[in-house]
N, C-alpha and C positions, 0 to 999 in steps of 0.2 A: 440292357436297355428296354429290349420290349417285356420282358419281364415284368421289371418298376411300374410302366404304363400300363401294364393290365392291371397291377393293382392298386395302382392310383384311382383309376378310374372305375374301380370295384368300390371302394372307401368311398366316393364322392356320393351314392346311392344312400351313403350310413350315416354320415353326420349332418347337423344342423345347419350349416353355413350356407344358404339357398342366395339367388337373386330373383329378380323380376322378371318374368318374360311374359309379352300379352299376345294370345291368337288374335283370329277373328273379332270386331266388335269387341276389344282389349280383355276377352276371357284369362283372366289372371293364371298364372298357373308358377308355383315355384319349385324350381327347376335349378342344379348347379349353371354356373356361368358357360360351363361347353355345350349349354343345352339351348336346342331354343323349340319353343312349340307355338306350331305354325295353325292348329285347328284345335280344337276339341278339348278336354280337360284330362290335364298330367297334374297332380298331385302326389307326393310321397307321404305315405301313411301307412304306422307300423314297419318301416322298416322296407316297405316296397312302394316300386311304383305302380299307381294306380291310374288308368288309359283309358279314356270315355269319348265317344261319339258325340258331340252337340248337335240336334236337330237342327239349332238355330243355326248351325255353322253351312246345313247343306255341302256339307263335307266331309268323308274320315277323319279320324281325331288325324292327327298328325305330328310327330316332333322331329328333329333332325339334332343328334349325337356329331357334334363337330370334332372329328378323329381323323386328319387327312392320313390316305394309303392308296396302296397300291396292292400291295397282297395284305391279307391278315386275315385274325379269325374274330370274331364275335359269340362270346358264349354267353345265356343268361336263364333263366327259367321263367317259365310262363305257366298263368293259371285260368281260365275261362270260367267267369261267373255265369248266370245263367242268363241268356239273352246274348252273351257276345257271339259274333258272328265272326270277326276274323283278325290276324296278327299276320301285323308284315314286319320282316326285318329288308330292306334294300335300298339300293345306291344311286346314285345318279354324277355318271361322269365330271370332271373337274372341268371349266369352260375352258375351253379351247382344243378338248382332248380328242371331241369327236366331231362329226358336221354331224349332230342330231339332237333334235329337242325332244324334250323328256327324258324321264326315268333310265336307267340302263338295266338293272334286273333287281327280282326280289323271288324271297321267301315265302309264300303264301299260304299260312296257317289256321286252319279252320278248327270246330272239334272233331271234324269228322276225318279231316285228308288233308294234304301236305301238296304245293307242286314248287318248283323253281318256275317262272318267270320270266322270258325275256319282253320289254315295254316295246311297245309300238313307236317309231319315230312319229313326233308328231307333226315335221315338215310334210311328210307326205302325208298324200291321203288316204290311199293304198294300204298305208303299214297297218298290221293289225297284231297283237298279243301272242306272242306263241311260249307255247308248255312246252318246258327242253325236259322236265322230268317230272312223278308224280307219283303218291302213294293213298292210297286210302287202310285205315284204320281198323283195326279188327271190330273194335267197339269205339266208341266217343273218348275223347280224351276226359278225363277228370282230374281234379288236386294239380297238382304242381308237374310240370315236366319240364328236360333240360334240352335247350339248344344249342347247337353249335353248327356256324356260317365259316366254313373256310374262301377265303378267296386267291387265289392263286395260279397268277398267269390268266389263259384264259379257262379255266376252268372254275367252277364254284361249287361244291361240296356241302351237305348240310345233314346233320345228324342228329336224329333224334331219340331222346333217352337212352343214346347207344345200340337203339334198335331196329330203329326207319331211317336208311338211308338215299340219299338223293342225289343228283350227279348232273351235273348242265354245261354246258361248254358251248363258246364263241366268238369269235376272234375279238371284238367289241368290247370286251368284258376285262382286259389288262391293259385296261387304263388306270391313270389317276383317279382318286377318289375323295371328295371332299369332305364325304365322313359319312355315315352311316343314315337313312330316312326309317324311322319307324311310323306305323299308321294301325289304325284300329278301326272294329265297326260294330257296334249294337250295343248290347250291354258292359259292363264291366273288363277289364284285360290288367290282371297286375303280371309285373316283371318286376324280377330281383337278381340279384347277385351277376350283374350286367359286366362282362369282362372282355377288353379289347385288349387284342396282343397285334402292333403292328410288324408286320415281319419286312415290310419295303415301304419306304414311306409315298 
């Protein structure tokens, strides 16, 4: 079964059959039906998707991959045109799961460094961001490289090109998931070959 889903959901990046989804100020953007993007400009062109920042949006691009889990992995590759500034792959608890508003972790992908994420509650006022892991780069990323987000229990895993790896852990983090928040910042961000395997729904 989670097999099928990952590559159902790999297909859905390849072919034609798009719907409507509008950001901010109704920024069009088309996008499969499990998508929806909530800032900035998502287009699929050539075969990838293409991730952009709207100044007008005074926002991160943003879209959110509707994939409910609990543990799984996300794999996809990513490519930084010249001016993007960052690639987030992360989650945010399903309601009810935690007493906490906002985010619950992400991927934080720059060209230069990598860290895991835990978000700040935004009930308190107190809470602030904290880095459970982090790597910086021999040289800038360039072309194309491959991600992969495991999540499991409370840990989260994340691998890069098979060569940087990242490791975060938190009791908070084995909950339900409503599916997956990508976001972006500056220039251009394409991603392709986008693959979710859910291992516990």
């Amino acid at each position: 079964m989670r097999h099928l889903l990952a590559a159902v959901l790999g297909l859905l990046l390849l072919v034609p059959a798009f719907v409507q989804a509008a950001g901010k100020e109704g920024n069009p953007s088309k996008l499969p039906s499990n998508w929806y993007a909530n800032f900035g400009y998502w287009e699929l062109e050539d075969d990838s998707l293409v991730c952009r920042e709207l100044k007008e949006d005074k926002h991160p691009g943003a879209a959110r991959l509707r994939t409910p889990m609990t543990d799984g992995t996300i794999r996809c590759r990513v490519k930084f045109d010249e001016g993007a500034k960052f690639f987030h792959i992360g989650f945010d608890p399903a309601r009810g799961e935690l007493d906490k508003k906002g985010h619950l972790y992400s991927l934080v992908l720059t060209p230069q460094s990598a860290m895991i994420k835990k978000h700040r509650d935004k009930n308190q006022d107190d809470s602030k961001d904290a880095t459970l892991a982090n790597v910086r780069f021999e040289k800038p990323l360039q072309g194309w490289h491959t991600i992969e987000l495991t999540a499991s229990g409370k840990d989260v895993r994340v691998s890069i090109d098979n060569q940087y790896q990242l490791k975060g852990t938190d009791d908070s983090f084995g909950v339900k998931k409503p599916g997956a928040v990508f976001r972006v910042g500056g220039g251009d961000v394409h991603v392709d070959q986008i693959e979710v395997t859910v291992e516990k729904p």
